[in-house]
C-alpha positions in Angstrom: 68.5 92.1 120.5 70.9 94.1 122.0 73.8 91.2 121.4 73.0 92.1 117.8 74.0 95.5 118.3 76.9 95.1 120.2 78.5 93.1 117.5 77.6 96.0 115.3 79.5 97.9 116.8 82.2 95.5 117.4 82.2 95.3 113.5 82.6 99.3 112.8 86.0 99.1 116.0 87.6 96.9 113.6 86.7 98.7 110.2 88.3 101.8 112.0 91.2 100.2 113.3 92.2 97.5 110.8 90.8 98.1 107.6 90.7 101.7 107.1 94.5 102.3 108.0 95.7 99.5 106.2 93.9 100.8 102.8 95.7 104.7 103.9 98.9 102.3 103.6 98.4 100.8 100.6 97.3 103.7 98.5 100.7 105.9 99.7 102.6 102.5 98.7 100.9 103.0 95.5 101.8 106.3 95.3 105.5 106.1 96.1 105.5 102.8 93.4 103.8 105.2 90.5 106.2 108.4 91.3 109.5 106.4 91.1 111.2 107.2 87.9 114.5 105.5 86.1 117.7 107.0 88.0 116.3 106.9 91.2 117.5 105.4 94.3 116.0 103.1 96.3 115.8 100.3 99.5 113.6 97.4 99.1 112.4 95.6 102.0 115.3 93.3 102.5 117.7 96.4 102.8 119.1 96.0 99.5 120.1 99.2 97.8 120.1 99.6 94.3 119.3 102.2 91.5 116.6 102.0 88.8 118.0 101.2 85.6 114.5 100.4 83.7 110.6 100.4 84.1 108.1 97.7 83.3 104.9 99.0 83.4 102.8 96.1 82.7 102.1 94.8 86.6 
């Protein structure tokens, strides 16, 4: 019984260190994403640099 508990609480150590950081990272990327307007620059992941000419909005 108590085997079942400590992989309980192995399950919550990685909720609180994997899961809920990486969904605080994904809604600021979603944030930056939705607040860039045409006009503004920006560095993608590769380190290209570039300005944004037009918006799609249908992702």
């Amino acid at each position: 019984m108590l085997v079942f508990g400590y992989f309980g609480l192995l399950i919550v150590g990685f909720y609180f260190l994997l899961v809920r950081p990486q969904r605080r990272q994904v809604a600021a990327r979603r944030a930056i994403v939705a607040a860039i307007e045409v006009g503004d620059a920006v560095v993608t992941a590769g380190g290209i640099h570039g300005v944004v000419a037009s918006l799609d909005t249908d992702l």
